[in-house]
KEKOL-302921 format. One record per residue: x, y, z of N, C-alpha, C in turn. Coordinates in steps of 0.1 Angstrom, whole numbers, plus 2048, in hexadecimal, padded with zeros to 3 digits. Layout:
N
XYZXYZXYZ;...
//
This chain:
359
8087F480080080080080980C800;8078167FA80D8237F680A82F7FF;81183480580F84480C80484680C;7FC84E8147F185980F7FB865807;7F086B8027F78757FA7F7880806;80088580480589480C7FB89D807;7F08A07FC7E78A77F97DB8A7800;7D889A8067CE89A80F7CD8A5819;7D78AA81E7DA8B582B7E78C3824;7E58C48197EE8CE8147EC8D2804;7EA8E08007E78DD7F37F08DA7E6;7ED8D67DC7FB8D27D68058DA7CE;7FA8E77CC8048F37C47FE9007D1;80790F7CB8049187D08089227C7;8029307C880993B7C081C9387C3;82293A7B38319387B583592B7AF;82C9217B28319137AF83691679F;83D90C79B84190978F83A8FC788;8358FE77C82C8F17758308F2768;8338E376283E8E075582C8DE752;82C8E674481B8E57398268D472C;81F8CC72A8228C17228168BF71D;81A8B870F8118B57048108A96FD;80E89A70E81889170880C8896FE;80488C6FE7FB8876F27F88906E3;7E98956E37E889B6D87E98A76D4;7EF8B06C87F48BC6C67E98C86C9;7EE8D16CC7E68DE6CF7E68E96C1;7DC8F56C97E18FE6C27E890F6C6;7EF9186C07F59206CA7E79286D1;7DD92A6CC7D39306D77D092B6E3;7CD9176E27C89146E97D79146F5;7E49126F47EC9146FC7ED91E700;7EC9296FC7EA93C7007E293770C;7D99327077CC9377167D092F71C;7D692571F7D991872A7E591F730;7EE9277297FA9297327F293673A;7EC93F7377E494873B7DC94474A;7D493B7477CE93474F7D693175C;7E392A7597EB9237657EF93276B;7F39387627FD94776B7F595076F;7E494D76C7DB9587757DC953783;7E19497857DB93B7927E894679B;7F29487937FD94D799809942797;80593878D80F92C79181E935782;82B92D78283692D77C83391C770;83092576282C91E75983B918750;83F90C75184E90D745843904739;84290272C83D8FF7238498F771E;8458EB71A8518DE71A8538E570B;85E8E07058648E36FD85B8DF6F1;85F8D46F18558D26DF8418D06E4;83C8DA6E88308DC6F08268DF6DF;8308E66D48258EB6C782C8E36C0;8368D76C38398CD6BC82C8C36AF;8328C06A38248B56A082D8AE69A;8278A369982F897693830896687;83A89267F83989467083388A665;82E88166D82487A66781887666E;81787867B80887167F80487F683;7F588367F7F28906847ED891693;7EB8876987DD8866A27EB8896B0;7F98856AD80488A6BA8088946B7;8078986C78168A46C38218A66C7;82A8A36BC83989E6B68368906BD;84888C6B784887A6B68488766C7;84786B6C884A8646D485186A6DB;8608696D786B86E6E086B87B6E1;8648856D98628976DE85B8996EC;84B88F6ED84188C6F08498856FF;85087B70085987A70886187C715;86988470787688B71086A898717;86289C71485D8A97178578A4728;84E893726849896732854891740;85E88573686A882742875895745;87389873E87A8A77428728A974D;8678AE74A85D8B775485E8B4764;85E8A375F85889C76F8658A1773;87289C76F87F8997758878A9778;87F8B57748858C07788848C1785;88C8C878E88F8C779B8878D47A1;8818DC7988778E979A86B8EA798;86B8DB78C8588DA78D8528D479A;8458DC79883C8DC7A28338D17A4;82A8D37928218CD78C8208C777F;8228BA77A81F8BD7698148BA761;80E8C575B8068C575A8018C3749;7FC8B57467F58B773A7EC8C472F;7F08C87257EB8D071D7E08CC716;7DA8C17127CF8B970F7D38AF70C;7C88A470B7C98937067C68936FA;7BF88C6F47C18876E87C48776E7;7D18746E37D78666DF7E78636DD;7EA85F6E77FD8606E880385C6F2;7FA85E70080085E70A80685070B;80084670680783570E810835705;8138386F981D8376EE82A8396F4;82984370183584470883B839711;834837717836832725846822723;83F81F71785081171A85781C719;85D82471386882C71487083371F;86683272886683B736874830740;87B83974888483374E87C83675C;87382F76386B83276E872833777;88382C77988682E78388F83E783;89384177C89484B77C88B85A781;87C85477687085E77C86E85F78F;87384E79887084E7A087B8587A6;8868577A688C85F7AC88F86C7AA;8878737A388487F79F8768847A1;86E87D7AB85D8837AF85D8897B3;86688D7BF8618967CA8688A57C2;8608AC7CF8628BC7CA8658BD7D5;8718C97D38768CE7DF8728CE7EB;8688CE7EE8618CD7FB85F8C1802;8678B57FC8658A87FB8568A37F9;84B8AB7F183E8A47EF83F8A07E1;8378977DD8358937CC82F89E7C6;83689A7BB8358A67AF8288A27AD;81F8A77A680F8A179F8108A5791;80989C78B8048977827F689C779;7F28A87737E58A776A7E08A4760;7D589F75C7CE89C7567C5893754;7BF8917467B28887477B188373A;7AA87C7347A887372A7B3868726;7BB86E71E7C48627167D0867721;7CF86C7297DA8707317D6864742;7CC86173E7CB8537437D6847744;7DB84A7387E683D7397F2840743;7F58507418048537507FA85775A;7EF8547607E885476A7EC844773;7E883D7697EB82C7687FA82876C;80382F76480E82E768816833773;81084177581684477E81283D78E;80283878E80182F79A80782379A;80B82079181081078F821812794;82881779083781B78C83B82A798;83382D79A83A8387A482F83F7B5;8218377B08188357C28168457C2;81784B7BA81285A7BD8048587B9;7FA8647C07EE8667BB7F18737B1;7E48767A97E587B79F7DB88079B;7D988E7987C98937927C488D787;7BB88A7877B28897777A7896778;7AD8A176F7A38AA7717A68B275E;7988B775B79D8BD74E7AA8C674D;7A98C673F7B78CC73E7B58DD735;7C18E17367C48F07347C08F5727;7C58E971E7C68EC7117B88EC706;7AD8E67107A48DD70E7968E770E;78A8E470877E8F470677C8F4716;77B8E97217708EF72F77A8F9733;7858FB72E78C90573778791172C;78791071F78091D71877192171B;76C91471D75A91571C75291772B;75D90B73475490F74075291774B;74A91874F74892475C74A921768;75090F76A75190E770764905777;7608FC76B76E8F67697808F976F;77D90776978F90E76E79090E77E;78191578078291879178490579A;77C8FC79377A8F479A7868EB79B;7908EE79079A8E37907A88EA796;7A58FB7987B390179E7AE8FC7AC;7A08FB7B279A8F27BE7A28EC7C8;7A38DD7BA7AD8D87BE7BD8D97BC;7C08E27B77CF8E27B77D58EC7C2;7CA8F27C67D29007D07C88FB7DF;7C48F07E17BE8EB7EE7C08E37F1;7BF8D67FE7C28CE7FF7B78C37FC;7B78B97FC7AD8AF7F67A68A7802;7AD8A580C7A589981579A8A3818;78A89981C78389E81E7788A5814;7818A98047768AF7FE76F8A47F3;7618A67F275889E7EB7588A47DD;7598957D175A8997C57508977BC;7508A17AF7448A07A57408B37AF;7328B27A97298B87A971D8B87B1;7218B47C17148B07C770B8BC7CD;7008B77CF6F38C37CD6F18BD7E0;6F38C47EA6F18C47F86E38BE7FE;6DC8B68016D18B580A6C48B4800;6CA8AE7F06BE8AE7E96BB8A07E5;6B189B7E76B488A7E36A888A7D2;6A98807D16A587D7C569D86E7C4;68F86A7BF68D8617BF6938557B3;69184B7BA69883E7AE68F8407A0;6838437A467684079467A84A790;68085779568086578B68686577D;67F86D77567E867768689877762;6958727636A387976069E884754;69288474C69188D74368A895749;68389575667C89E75E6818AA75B;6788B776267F8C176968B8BE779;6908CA7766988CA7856918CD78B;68E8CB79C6898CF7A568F8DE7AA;6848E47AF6898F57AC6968F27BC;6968E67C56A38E97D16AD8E87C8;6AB8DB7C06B78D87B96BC8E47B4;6B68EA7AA6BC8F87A26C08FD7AA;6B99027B56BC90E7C26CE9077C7;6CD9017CB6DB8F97CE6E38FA7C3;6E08F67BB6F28F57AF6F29057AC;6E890A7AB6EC91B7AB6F29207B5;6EF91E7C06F69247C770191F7CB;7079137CA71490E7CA7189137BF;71591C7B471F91A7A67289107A0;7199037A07208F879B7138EF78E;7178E878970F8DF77C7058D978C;6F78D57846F18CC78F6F58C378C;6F58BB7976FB8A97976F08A3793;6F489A7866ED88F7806F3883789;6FD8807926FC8767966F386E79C;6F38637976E985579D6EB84B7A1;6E98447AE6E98377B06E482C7A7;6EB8217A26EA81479D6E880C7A2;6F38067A96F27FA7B56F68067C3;6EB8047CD6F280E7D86FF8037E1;70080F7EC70A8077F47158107F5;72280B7FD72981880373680B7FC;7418157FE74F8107F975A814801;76781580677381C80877B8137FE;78281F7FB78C8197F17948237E7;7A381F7E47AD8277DE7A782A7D0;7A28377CB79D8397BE7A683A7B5;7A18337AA7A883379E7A082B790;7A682D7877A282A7787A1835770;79683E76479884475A79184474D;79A84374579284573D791834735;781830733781820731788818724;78982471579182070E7A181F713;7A78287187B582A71B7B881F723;7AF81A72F7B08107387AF802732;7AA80272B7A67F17207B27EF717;7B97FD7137C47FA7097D27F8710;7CE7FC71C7DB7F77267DA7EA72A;7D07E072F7CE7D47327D57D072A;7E07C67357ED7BE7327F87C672F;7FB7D37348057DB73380A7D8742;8197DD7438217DC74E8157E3757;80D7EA7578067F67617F97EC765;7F77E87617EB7DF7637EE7CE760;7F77CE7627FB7BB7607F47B3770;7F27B977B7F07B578A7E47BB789;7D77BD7837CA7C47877C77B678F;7C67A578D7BD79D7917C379F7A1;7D479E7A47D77A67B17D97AD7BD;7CF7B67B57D27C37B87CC7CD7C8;7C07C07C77B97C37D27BF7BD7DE;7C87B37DD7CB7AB7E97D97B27ED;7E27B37DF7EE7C27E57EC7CA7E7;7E37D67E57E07E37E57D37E67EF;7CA7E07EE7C17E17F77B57E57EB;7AA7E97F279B7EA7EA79D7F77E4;7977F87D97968077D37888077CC;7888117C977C8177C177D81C7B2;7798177A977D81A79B772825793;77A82C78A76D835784771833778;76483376E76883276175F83C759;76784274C75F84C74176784A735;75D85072B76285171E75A859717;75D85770B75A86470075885F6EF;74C8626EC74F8606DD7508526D7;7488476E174C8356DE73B8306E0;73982F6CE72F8286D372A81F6DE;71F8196E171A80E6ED7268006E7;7227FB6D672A7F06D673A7EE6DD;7408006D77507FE6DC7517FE6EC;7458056F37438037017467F6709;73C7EB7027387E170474A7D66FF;74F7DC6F975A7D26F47657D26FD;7627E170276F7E970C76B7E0718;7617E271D75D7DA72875D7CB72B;75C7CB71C7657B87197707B671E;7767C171C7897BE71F78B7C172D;7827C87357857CE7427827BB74D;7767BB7497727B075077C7A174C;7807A174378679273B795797745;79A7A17437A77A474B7A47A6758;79A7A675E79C7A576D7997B0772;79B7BD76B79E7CD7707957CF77B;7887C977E77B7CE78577F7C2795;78B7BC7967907B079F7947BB7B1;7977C57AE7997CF7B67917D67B9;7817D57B277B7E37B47707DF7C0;76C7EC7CD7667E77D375B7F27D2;75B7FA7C77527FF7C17568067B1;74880B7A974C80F79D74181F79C;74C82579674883279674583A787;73F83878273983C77473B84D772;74585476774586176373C86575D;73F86B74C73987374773A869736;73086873373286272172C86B717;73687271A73188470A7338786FE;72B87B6F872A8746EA7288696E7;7218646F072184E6F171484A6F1;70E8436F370383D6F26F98456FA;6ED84B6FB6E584B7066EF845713;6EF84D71D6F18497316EB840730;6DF83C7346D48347336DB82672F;6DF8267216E481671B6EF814721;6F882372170581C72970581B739;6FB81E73E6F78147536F280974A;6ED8057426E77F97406F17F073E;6FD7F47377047EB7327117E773C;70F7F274471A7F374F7187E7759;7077E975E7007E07657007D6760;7027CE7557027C275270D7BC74E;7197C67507277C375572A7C0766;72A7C776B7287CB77971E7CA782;7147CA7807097C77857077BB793;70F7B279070E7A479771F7A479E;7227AE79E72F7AE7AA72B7AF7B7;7217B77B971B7B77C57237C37CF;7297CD7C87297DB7C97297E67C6;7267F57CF7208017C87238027BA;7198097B371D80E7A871481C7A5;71D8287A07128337A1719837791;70F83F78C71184677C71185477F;71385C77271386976F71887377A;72686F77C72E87978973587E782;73388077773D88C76D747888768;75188776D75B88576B75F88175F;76B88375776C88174976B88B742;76488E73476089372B75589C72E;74E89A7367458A47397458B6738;7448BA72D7478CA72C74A8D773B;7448CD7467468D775074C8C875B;7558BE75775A8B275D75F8B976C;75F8B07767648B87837748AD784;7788B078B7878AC78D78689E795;78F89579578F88B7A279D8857A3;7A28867AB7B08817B27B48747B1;7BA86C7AC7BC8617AE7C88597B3;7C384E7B97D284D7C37CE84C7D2;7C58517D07BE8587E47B384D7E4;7B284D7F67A88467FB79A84F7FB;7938457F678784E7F577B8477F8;76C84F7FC7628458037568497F6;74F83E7F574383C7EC73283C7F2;72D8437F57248417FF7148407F2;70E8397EE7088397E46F98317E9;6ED8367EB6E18327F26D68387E6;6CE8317E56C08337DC6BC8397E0;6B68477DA6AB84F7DA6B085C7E2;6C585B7E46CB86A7E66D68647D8;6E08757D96E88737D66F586F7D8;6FB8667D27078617D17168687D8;7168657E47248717E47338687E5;73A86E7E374686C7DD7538757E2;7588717F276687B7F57718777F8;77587A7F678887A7FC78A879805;78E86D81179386981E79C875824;79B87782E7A28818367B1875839;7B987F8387C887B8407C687884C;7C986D8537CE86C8617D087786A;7C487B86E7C98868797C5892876;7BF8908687BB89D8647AF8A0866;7AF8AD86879E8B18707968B4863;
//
């Protein structure tokens, strides 16, 4: 079993910090980097932009630059002795392309930051795969939260504030997603309804999305959270990072998995979930935590299909906690102990274990 993270009781960046921006997947453009470095240096933070960052590959368009640009840029970042944070510029498709290349023992002995805490890690989608890695190969936790380069930081009204949240606060104790306070919700409510005028009254006045989250199977969980995104996670099965999932629960202890995706019909759903279940991946989970599916099948068919994967494990399972793709997606830490408290006819909540000692 791995540390708690030092973020539980400390936050992970502050005005001043230094954060290496990397582009170890797909290529940008110079606006959308303008506003992302913008973004970090309103926070107050120290922005270095990895070197081949407006790099593109000279034959595949969907990276940006080759492998070893893509690379050297993210083993620089981590192994600088002044980064803070490194922080993904958007996903896309690239990030596992790296990873045999990576000399992890080296990355290990270059984590900490001056202060002796772990450096952190951001991002989300295909940046799933050094999420994976980095829990496998170096026991750090790590945000999965959108990224800089990406529209919720151009589009939403909510997004920038909620993800500097977590980077300039500490994490134990705070509950994740979008939960709506003291409003419950019946099982028969028919999701195309109106909102109930508390509900509204509540997400407005928190200046937050209302929570679509829903119970599936109820029931409570503790356990170390982790997983991602379900394509990135399926195409790692049988990689060094996931070769011990059937193990995992008996070395590491119980965790809690969350899964999302984007843009995959129900069939490629349904294939992905082939490969999760045939490899074991679901052997550790003592609950399952369902994101956000922008562009997939009806929600509806994907709990259906979820449930008839999962269904007969015989624990929690809750849907629509955002996370992922969701235009206003909320952030979630991974790596950390976290509790699942999930009962029919409220909503689903979802927080981050307090440190030992911590009030």
């Amino acid at each position: 079993m791995s540390k708690p993270s030092p973020y539980l009781d400390s936050a992970p960046l502050a005005p001043g910090d230094t954060v290496r921006l990397i582009a170890p997947s797909g290529p940008t453009d110079e606006e959308s980097l303008q506003r992302a470095i913008a973004q970090l240096e309103s926070w107050g933070l120290r922005v270095v932009p990895a070197e081949h960052i407006r790099a593109r590959h000279p034959r595949v368009k969907y990276l940006a630059g080759t492998d070893a640009e893509r690379r050297a840029d993210l083993v620089d970042a981590w192994c600088d002795p002044d980064t803070d944070a490194v922080i993904a510029l958007r996903g896309g498709f690239g990030a596992m392309r790296l990873l045999d290349g990576i000399d992890f023992d080296l990355m290990r002995r270059h984590m900490l930051r001056r202060d002796g805490r772990p450096k952190l890690l951001t991002g989300s989608s295909d940046i799933t795969a050094l999420h994976q890695a980095w829990e496998h190969h170096l026991g750090v936790a790590t945000l999965f939260c959108p990224m800089v380069g990406n529209d919720p930081f151009k589009k939403s009204t909510v997004v920038p504030d909620e993800v500097a949240s977590w980077l300039f606060h500490p994490w134990g104790g705070r509950e994740l997603g979008f939960p709506v306070e003291d409003v419950t919700i019946s099982t028969t409510q028919d999701r195309s309804s109106e909102r109930t005028a508390a509900e509204e009254t509540a997400a407005r006045e928190a200046n937050r999305p209302l929570s679509r989250a829903q119970t599936l199977v109820p029931g409570s969980a503790k356990g170390r959270l982790g997983g991602g995104n379900l394509s990135l996670i399926a195409a790692g099965m049988g990689s060094p990072e996931l070769i011990d999932v059937r193990e995992r629960r008996e070395r590491r202890g119980p965790s809690i998995l969350m899964l999302e995706d984007v843009d995959e019909e129900l069939y490629r759903l349904d294939n992905l979930m082939v490969q999760l279940v045939r490899g074991g991946w679901f052997t550790s989970a003592d609950a399952v935590v369902l994101g956000s599916w922008e562009d997939c099948a009806p929600v509806h068919e994907v709990e259906a299909l979820m449930i008839d994967y999962l269904g007969g494990l015989g624990i929690p399972i809750v849907s629509e906690m955002g996370f992922g793709h969701d235009p206003d997606a909320p952030s979630a830490p991974l790596g950390v102990d976290v509790t699942l408290e999930a009962e029919y006819g409220e909503r689903p909540r979802l927080w981050v274990d307090r440190a030992a000692g911590q009030a």
